[in-house]
N, C-alpha and C positions, 0 to 999 in steps of 0.2 A: 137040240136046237137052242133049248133056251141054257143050256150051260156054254153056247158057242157066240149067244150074244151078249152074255156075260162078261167072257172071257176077251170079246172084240173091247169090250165096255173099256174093261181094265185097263188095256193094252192104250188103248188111244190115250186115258187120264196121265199113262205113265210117260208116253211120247209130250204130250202137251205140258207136263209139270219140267219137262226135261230142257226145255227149250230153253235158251237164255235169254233176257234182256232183249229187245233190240238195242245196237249201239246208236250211243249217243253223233250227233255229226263229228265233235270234236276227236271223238273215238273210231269211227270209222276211219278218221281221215291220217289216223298215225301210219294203218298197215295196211292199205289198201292205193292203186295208181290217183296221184293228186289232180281235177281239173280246174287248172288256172282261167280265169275271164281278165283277158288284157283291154281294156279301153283307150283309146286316142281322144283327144279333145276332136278331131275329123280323120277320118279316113282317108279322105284324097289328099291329105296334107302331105307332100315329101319328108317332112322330118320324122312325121309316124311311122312313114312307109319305113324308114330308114331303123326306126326304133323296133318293128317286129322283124325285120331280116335278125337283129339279135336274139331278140324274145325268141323267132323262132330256131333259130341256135341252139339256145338255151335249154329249150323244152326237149327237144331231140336228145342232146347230153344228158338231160337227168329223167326221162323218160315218163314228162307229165303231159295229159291232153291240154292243149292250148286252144280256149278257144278266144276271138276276134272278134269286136264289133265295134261300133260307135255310130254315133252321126257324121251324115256328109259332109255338113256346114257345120261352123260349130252352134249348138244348140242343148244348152243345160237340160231343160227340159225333155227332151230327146234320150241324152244320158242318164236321166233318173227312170227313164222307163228300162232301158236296157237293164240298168241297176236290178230293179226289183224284179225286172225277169230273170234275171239270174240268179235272185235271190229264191223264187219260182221253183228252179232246175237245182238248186241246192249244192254250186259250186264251193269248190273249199275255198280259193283263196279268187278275192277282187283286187285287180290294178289297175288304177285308173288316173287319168290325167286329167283334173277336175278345170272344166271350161270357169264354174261359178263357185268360188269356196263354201258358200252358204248354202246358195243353191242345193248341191248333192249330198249335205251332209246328211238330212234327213231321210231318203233312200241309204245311205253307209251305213247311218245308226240300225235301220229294219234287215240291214242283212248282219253284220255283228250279232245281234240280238239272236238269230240263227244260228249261231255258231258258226258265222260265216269271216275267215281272217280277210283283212282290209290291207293294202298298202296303199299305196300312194307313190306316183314318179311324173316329173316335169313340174308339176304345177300342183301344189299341195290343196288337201281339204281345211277345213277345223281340227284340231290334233285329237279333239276327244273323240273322232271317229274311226280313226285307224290307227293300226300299228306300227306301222313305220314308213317314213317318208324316203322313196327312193330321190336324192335332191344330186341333179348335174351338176353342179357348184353352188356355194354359199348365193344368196344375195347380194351380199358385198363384195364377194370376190367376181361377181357378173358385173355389177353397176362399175367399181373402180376400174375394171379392165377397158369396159364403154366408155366409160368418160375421159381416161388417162388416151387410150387413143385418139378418142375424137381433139382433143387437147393437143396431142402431138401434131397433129395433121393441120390441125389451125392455128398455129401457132401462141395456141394459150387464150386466143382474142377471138370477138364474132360471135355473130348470132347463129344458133342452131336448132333444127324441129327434131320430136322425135316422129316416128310413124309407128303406132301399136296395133298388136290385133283387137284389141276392144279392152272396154273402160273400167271390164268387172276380172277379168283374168290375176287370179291373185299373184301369180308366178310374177306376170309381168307391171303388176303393182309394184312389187317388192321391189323389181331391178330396177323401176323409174324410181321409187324411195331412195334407193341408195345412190342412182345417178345424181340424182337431184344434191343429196348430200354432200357429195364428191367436191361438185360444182361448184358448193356453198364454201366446202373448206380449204380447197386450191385453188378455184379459178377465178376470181373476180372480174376478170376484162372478158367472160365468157356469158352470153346471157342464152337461156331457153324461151325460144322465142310460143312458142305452140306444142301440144301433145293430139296427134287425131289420130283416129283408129280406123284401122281400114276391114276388118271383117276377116280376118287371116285369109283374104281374097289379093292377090297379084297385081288384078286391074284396076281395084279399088286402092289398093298402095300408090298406084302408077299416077291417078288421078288427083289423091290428095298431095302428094307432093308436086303436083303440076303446077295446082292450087298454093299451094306453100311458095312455091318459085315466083308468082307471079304478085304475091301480099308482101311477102316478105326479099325485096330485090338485093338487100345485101346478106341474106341468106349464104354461111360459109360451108354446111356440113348437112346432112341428111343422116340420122340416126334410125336404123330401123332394128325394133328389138323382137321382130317375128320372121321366119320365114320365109312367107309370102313375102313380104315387104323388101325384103332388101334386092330382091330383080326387077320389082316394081318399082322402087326408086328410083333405082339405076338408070332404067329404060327411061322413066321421064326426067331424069336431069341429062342422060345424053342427045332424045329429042331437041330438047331445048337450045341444047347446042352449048350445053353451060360445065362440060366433062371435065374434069381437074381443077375450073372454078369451084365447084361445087361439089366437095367432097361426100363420098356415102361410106356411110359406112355398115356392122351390125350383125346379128345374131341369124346365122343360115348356113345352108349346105352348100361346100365346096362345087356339089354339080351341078347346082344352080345359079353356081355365082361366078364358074369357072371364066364363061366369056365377056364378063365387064370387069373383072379382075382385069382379064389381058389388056382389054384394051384402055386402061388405065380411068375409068368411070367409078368404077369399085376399089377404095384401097384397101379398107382390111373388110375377111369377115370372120366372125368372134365366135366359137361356139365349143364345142366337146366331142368326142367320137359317140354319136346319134346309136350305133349298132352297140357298141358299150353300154350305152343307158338299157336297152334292151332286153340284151342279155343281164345287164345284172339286177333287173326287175324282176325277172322270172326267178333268179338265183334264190333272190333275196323271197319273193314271194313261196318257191320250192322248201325254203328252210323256213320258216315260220310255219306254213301248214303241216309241216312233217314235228315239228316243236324243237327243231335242234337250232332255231334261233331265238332268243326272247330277250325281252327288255334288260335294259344292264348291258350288255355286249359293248365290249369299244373295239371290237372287228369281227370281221366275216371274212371267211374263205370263198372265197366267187370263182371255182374254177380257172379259168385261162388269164383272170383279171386278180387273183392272188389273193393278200390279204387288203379288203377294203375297210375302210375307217369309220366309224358309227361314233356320231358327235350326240347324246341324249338319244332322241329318236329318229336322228336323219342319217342315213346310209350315203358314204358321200362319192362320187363318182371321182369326184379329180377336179383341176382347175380348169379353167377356159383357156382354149389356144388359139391363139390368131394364124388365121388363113391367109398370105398374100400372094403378089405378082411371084415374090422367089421360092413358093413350097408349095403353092396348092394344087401342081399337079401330081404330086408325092399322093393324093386320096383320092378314091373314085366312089366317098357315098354324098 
């Protein structure tokens, strides 16, 4: 007996010396299925809805779990919880569409720090928290396209509002930066008359541009550079009774914009293929956690979307297309 619990002694010391390491997360995460955490600035948004029919795409082709979450409304606060739960659950790679630039960066920094890869798509963080920014078009190539239309439709002259989803949204910071500029270097008989934010809420869009129509009477154009907003416009400048005076234009989904297109209330709407951003979030997030992306890169292979172009640390989707009366039933997201 006592030479067999000897011999049990041994046995175990040799099992237990034999073990390896546990791996590291960054080590785990080369050779083993990758789970991606996709975030939305809101969930019930149509343009999100529209951005994981890609993501989930995506995930199905390169065989990573995807998981989904976000706030309903948009709510920073909200998304730094989800953050750190996720940081929690010890996913490889976060994508997220930051409602506050500053707000979230302090939840990005706690999961980094984890070994946890960070990108970014739609609407960027602070750059020292993540790895790469999934960007749908430059800044400047969003702002000149807004404004060169709105320009075209007004004939160069008039006053025009924009309608935003809120004050802090860095994304759409940037695009009013560059509108603004545009404005400043081509259009002088063009003036901005107001900037209000509607809450990336439809009714609230609806409401302050009712307000906007009734301050501002020679009001030529309605700019709206979110989603919600630009069927909210629409719908209150065609109440109004003021449709083809009162141009709308702006940044939204064909299928939401398809019936004031037609009836001529909406003339353009401006934006990128939404399932494309998508998809090449996951792509781009798939090859970073796996390491066969990494800083340096001037392209990526993104499956069905080819080689895409990496400008420093932004992965760049493509330019903005305009939607109108003669093509927008050519799309059905």
């Amino acid at each position: 007996m006592k030479r067999l619990l000897i011999l049990s002694a041994v046995l175990a010391f040799a099992v237990g010396c034999s073990k390896s390491p546990k791996p590291s997360h960054n080590e785990e995460g080369a050779g083993k299925k990758l789970t991606i955490a996709l975030m939305p600035k809101s969930k019930g948004n149509g343009y999100f809805i529209s951005c994981k029919q890609g993501a989930d795409e995506a995930a199905r082709e390169l065989g990573v779990d995807l998981l989904f979450d976000g706030p309903t409304d948009p709510d920073p606060a909200r998304q730094n919880e989800i953050i750190e739960n996720w940081s929690t659950l010890g996913v490889d790679v976060i994508a997220v569409a930051c409602e506050n630039k500053e707000g979230i960066s302090t939840a990005l920094r706690k999961a980094r720090q984890k070994g946890i890869k960070v990108v970014t798509y739609d609407s960027d963080s602070t750059t020292d928290v993540r790895d790469f920014f999934v960007n749908q078009a430059t800044p400047q190539g969003i702002g000149n396209t807004l404004m060169d239309e709105a320009a075209r439709l007004t004939g160069e002259e008039g006053e025009f509002a924009i309608i935003t989803a809120s004050l802090t949204a860095a994304n759409m910071n940037e695009w009013r930066k560059n509108i603004e500029a545009r404005l400043a270097e081509k259009y002088p008989r063009m003036k901005l008359v107001a900037t209000k934010p509607c809450d990336d809420l439809k009714d609230k869009a609806q409401s302050e541009t009712t307000s906007l129509l009734s301050a501002y009477p020679n009001l030529k154009l309605v700019m709206a550079i979110c989603t919600p907003a630009v069927p909210g416009a629409a719908e209150a400048v065609k109440q109004a009774g003021k449709s083809g005076a009162v141009k709308v234009i702006g940044l939204g989904l064909p299928s939401e914009n398809r019936k004031y297109v037609k009836e001529d209330v909406t003339q353009s709407v401006i934006l990128w293929k939404t399932i494309d951003l998508g998809y090449l979030t996951i792509h781009a997030a798939n090859a970073l956690g796996s390491g066969t992306l990494k800083p340096g890169a001037a392209t990526y292979k993104a499956g069905r979307l080819g080689d895409v172009e990496i400008a420093g640390d932004n992965i760049l989707l493509g330019k903005p297309f305009i939607f109108n009366k003669e093509n927008i039933d050519q799309f059905d997201f």
